[in-house]
Backbone as CSV, one residue per row, in Angstrom:
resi,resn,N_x,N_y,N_z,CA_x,CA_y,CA_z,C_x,C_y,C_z
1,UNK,-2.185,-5.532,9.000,-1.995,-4.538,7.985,-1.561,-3.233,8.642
2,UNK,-0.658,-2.779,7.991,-0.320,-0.874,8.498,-1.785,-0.084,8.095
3,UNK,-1.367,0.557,9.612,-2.064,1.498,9.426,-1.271,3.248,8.853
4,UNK,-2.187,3.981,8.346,-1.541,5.508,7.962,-1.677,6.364,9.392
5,UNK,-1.238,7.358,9.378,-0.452,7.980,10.089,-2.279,8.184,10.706
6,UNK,-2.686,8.771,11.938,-3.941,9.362,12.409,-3.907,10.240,12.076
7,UNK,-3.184,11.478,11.469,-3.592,12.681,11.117,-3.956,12.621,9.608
8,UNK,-3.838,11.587,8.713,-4.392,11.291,7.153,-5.769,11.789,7.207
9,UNK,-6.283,12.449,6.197,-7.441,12.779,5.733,-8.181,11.829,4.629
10,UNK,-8.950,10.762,4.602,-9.037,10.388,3.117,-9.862,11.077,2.457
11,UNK,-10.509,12.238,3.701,-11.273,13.323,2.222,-9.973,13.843,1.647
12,UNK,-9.069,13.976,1.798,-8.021,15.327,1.448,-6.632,14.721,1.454
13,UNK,-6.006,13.620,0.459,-5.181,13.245,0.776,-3.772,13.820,0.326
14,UNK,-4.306,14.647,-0.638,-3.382,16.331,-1.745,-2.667,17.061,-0.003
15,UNK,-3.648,17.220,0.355,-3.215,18.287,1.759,-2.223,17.425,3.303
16,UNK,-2.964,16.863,3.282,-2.279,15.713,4.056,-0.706,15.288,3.506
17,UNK,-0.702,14.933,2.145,0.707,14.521,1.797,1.230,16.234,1.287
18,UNK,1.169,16.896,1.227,1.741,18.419,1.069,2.033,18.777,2.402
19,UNK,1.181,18.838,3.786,1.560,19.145,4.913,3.056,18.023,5.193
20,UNK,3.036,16.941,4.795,4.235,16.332,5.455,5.055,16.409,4.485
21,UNK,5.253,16.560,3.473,6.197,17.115,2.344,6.799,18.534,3.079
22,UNK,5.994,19.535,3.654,6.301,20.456,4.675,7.281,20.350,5.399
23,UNK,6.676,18.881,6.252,6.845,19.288,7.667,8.498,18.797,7.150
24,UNK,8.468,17.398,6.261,10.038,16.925,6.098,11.164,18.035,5.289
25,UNK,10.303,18.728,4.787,11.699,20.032,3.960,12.004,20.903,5.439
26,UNK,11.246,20.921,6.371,11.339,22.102,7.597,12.690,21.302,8.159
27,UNK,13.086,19.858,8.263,13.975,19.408,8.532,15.367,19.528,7.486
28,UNK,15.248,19.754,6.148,16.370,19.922,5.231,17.148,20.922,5.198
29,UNK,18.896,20.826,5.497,19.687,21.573,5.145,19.335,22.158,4.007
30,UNK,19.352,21.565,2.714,19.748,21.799,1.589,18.436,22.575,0.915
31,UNK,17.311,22.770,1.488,16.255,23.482,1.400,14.999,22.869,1.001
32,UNK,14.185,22.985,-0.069,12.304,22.430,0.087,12.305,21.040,-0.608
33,UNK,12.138,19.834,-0.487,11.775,18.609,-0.986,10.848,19.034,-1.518
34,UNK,10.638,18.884,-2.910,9.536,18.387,-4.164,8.748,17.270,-4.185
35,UNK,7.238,17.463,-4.245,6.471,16.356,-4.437,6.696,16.030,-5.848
36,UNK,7.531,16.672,-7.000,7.209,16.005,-8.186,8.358,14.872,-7.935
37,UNK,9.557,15.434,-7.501,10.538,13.794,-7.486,10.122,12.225,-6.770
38,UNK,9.047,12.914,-5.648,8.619,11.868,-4.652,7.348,11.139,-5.628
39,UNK,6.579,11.605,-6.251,6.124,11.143,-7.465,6.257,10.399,-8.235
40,UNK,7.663,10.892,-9.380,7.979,10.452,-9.830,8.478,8.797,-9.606
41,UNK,9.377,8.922,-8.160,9.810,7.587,-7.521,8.679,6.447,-7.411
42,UNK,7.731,7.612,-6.918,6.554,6.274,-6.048,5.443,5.963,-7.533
43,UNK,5.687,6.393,-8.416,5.136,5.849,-9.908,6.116,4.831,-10.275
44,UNK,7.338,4.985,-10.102,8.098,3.960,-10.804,8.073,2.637,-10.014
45,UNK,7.876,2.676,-8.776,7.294,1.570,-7.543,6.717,1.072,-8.000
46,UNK,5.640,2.052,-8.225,4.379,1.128,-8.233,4.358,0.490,-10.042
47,UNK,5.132,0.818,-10.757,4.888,0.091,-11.934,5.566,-1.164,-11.798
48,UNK,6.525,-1.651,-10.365,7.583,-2.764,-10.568,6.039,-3.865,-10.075
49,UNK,6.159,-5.099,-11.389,5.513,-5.917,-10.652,3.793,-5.229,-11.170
50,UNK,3.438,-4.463,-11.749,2.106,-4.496,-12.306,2.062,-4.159,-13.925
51,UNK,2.790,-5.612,-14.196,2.163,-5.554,-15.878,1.942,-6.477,-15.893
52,UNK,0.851,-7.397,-15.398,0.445,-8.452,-15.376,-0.804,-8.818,-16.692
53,UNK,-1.071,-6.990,-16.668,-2.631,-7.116,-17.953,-1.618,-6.986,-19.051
54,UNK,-0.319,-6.512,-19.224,0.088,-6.967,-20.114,1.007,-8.157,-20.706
55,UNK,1.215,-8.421,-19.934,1.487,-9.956,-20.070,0.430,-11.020,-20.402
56,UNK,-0.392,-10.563,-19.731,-2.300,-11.941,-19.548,-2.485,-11.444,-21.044
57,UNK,-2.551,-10.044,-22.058,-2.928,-9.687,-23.018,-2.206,-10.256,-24.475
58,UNK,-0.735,-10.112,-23.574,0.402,-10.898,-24.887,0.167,-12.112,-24.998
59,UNK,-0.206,-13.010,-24.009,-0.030,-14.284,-24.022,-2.089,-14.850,-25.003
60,UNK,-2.687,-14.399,-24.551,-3.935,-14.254,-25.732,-3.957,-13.338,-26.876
61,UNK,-2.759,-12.848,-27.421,-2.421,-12.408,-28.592,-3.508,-11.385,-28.378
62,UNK,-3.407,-10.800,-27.798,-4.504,-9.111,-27.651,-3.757,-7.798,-27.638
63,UNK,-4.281,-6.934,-27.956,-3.806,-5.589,-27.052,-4.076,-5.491,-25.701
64,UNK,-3.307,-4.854,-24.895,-3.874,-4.629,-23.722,-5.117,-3.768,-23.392
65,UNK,-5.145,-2.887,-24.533,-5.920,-1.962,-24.518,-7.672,-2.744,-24.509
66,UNK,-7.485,-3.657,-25.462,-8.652,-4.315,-26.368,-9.427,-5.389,-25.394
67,UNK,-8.355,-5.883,-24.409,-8.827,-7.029,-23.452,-9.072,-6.381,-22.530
68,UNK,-8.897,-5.058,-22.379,-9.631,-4.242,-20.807,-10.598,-3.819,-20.994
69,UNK,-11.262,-3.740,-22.279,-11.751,-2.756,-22.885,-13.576,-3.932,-23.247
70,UNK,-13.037,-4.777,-23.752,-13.771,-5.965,-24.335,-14.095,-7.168,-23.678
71,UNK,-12.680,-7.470,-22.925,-13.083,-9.075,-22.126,-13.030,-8.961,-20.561
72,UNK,-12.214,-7.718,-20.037,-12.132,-8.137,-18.278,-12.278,-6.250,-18.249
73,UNK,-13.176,-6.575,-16.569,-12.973,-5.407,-16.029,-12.797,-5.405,-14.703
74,UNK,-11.938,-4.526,-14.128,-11.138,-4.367,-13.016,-12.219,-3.674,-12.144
75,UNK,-12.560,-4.490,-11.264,-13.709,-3.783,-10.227,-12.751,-3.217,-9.203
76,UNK,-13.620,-3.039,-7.903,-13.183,-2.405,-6.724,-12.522,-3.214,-6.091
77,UNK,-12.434,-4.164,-6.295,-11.761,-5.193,-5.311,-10.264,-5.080,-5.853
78,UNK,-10.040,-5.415,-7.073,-8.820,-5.247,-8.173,-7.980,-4.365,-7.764
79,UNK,-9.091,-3.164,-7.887,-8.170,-1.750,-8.171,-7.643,-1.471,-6.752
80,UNK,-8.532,-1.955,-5.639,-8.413,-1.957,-4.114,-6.665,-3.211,-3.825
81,UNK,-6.989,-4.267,-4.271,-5.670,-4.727,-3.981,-3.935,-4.129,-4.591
82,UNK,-4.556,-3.643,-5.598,-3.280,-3.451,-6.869,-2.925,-2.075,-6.052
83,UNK,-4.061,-0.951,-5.290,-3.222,-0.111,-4.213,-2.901,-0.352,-3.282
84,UNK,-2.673,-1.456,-3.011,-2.154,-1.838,-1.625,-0.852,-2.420,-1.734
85,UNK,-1.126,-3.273,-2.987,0.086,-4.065,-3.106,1.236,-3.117,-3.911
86,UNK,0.820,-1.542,-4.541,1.459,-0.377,-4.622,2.006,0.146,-3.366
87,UNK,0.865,0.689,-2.681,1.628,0.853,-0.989,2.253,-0.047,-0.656
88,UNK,2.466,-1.254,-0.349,3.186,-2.095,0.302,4.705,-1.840,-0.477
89,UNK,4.928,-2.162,-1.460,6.189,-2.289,-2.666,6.759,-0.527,-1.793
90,UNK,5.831,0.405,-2.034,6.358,2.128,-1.665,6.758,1.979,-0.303
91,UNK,6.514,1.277,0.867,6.356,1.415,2.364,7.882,0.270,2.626
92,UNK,8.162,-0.990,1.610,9.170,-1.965,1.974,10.384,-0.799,0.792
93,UNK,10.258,-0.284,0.154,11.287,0.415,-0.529,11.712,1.192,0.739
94,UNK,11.236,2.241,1.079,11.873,3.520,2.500,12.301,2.985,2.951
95,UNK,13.595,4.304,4.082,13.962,3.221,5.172,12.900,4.162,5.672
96,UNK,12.875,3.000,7.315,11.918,3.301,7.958,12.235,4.820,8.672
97,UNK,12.699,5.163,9.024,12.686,6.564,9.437,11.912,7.646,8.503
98,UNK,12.260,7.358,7.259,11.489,8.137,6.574,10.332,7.867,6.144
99,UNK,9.882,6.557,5.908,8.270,6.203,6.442,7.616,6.711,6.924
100,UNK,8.014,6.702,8.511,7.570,7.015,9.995,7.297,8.716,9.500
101,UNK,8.264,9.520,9.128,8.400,10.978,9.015,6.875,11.190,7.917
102,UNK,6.683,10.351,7.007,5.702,10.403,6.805,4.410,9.610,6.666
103,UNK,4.487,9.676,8.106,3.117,9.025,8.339,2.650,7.265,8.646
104,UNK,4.005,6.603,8.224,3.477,5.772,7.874,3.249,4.993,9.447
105,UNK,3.030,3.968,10.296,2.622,3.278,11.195,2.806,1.724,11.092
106,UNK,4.249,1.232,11.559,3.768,0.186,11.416,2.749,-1.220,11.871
107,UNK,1.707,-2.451,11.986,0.887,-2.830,12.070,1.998,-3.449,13.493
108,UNK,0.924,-3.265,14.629,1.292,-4.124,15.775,0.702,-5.482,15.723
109,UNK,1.841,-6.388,16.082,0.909,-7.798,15.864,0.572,-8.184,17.766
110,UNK,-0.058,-8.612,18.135,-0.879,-8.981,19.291,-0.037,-9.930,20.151
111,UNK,0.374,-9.663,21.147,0.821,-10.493,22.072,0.423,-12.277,21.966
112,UNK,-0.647,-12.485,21.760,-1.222,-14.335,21.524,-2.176,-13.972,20.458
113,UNK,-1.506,-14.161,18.992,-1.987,-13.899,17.817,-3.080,-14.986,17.371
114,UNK,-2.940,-16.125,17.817,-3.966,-17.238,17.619,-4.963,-16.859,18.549
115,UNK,-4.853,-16.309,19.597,-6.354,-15.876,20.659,-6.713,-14.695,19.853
116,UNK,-6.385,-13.974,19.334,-7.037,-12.782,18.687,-7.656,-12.875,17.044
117,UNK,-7.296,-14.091,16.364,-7.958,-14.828,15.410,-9.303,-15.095,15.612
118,UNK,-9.210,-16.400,16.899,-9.970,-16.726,17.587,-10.907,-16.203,17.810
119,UNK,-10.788,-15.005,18.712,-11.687,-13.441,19.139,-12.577,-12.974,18.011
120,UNK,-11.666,-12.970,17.156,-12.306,-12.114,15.508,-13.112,-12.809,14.725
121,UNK,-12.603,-14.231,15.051,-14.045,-15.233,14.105,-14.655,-15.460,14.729
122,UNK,-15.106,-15.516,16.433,-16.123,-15.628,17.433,-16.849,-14.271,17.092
123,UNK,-16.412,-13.382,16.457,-16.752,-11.492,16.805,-17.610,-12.114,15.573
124,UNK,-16.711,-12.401,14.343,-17.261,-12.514,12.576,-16.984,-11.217,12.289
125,UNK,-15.785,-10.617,12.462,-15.115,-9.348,12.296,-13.670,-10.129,11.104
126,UNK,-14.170,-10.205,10.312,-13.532,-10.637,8.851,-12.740,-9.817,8.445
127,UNK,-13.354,-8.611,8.462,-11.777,-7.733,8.452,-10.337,-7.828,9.400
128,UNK,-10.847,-7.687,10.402,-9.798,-7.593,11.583,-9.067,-9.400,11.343
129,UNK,-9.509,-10.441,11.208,-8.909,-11.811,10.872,-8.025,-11.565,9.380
130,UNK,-8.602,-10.849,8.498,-7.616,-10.623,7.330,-6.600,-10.043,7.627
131,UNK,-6.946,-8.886,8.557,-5.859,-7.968,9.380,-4.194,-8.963,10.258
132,UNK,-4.833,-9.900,10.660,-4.280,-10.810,11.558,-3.298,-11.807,10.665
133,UNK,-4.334,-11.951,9.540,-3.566,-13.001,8.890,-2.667,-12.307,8.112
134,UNK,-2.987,-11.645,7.586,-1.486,-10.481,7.032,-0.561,-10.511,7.658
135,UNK,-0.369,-10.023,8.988,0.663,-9.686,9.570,1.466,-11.024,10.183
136,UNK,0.595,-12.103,10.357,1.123,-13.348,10.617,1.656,-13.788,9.446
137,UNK,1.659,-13.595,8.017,1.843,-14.436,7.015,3.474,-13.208,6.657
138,UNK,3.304,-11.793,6.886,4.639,-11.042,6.846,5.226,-11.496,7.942
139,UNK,5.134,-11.912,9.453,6.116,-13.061,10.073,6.738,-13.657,9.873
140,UNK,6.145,-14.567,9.543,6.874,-16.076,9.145,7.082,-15.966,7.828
141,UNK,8.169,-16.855,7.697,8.577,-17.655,6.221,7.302,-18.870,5.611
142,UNK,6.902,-18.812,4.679,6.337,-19.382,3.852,7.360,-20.863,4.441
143,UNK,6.003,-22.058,4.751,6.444,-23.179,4.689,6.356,-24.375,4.466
């Protein structure tokens, strides 16, 4: 998995993305880059690919409103993947230069990726193996 830049705050992530909104207009001819356009973009991202509650809602003849509301609720895990799989969609849209400019890092995969699996389920460090298997499964082609 990518990591964010080391200077990210997750107390303060308003300041953090305003400082590099900064630092990238300090590079512009044409003068100050706006966080409302960069906004705007990275809302429309993230809506490609998440209307799934409305689709799951049409197809049981519901509102969407009524089946979030009444039959399912979106815990931490949910709301935890659906931002990632937002970041991910925002991070494969950039080119990478402008990623990098802000912040972004991409995930190093390990010289002998099966010994470091290995390592992580001998450790029972479940995170770091999810970590592994991510970046092995963005490798390769599905086969």
């Amino acid at each position: 998995m990518a990591k964010v830049h080391r200077e990210y705050s997750p107390a303060n992530p308003a300041n953090w993305f305003g400082n590099r909104m900064d630092d990238w207009s300090a590079t512009l001819a044409t003068g100050h880059a706006h966080t409302h356009l960069f906004r705007k973009t990275t809302l429309q991202f993230a809506r490609i690919g998440e209307d799934a509650n409305r689709a799951v809602a049409a197809d049981a003849r519901l509102g969407e409103a009524v089946m979030m509301a009444s039959y399912v609720r979106e815990g931490d895990e949910q709301l935890r993947q659906s931002s990632n799989r937002t970041y991910a969609r925002i991070v494969a849209a950039l080119p990478q230069n402008l990623a990098r400019r802000l912040g972004y890092e991409p995930a190093v995969v390990p010289a002998d990726p099966e010994a470091a699996i290995r390592e992580a389920v001998a450790a029972r460090d479940w995170g770091r193996l999810a970590e592994l298997s991510a970046m092995l499964k963005e490798r390769r082609p599905a086969g």
